[in-house]
Structures are given as C-alpha cells and as structure tokens.
C-alpha positions in Angstrom: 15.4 13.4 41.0 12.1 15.8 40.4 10.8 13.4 37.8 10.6 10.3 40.5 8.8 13.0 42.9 6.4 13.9 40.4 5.6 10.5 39.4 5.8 9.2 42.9 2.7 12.2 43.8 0.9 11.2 40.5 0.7 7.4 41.4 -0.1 8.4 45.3 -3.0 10.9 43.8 -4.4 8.1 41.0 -4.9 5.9 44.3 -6.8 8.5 46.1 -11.1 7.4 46.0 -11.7 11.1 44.2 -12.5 10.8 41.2 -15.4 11.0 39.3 -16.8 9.3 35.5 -19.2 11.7 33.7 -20.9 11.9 30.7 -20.3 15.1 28.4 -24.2 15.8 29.3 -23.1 16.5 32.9 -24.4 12.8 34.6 -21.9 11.5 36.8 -21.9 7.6 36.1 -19.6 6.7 39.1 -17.8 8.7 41.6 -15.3 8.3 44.9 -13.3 6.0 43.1 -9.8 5.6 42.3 -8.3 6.9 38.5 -7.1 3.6 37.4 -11.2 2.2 38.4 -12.4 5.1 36.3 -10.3 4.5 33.0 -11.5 0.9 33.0 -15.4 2.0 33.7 -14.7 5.1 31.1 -13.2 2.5 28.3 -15.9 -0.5 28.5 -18.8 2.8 28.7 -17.0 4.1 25.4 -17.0 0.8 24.0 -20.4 0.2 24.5 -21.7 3.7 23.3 -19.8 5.1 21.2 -22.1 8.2 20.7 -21.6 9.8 23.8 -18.5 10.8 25.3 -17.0 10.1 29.2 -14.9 12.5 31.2 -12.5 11.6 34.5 -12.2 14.0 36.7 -10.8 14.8 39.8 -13.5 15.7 42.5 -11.3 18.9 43.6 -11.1 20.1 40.1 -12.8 23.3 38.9 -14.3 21.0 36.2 -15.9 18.9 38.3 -18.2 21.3 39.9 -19.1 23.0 36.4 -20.3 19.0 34.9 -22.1 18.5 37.9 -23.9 21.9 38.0 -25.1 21.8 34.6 -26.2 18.4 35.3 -28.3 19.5 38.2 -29.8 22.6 36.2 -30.3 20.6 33.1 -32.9 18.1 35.4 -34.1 21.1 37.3 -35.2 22.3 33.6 -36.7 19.3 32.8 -38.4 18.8 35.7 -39.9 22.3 35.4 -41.7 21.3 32.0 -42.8 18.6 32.9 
C-alpha cells in the first residue's frame, strides 16, 4: 500500500507548474512548467545540441537556487568587463 502512495505523490508533484529546464552553464531555458513538459523540452534541446548538457529541476530544490545564482553571477561578471 506505501508504494501506490508514493507513486500517487510523485504523479500529483510531476503535474505541479514548478519546474525548471537549465543548462549546465546555469541559463534557465524554461521554467513554471510541469516535469513531463520539461523532459520533452530537455530531450528535443539534447538532441539538437548535443554539446551542452540540460538539467530539470524542481523550483523548491536546493539545486535550483545554486544553477540560477551562478547564472546570475556569471552575467554580472561579464557584464562587468565589458
């Protein structure tokens, strides 16, 4: 009986419009959308560049905030030398 519970919560949380695509480099290609709508955007980016990798993340992960500040400090750096 846990198992259906945990993949009841794990179908209700995929649903949820919180999740984010980003590159490795930190720039979020699409966000506030639902997990299944970032797998397809993450597999047609990878097929299309295959040099550069994609990440889905969940907007109230830990991970997400790290990505997105080294994005922001990586174009506050550039912007400085420029």
């Amino acid at each position: 009986m846990s198992n259906q519970w945990f993949y009841i919560r794990q179908w209700s949380v995929n649903r949820e419009c919180m999740w984010a695509v980003i590159s490795s480099d930190g720039e979020i290609i699409k966000e506030n959308i639902n997990k299944y709508e970032a797998e397809d955007i993450k597999y047609n980016l990878e097929k299309e560049n295959t040099n550069k990798r994609y990440h889905i993340v969940n907007k109230n992960d830990s991970r997400y905030n790290e990505m997105v500040s080294y994005n922001k400090l990586k174009l506050g750096n550039s912007h400085e030398n420029n």
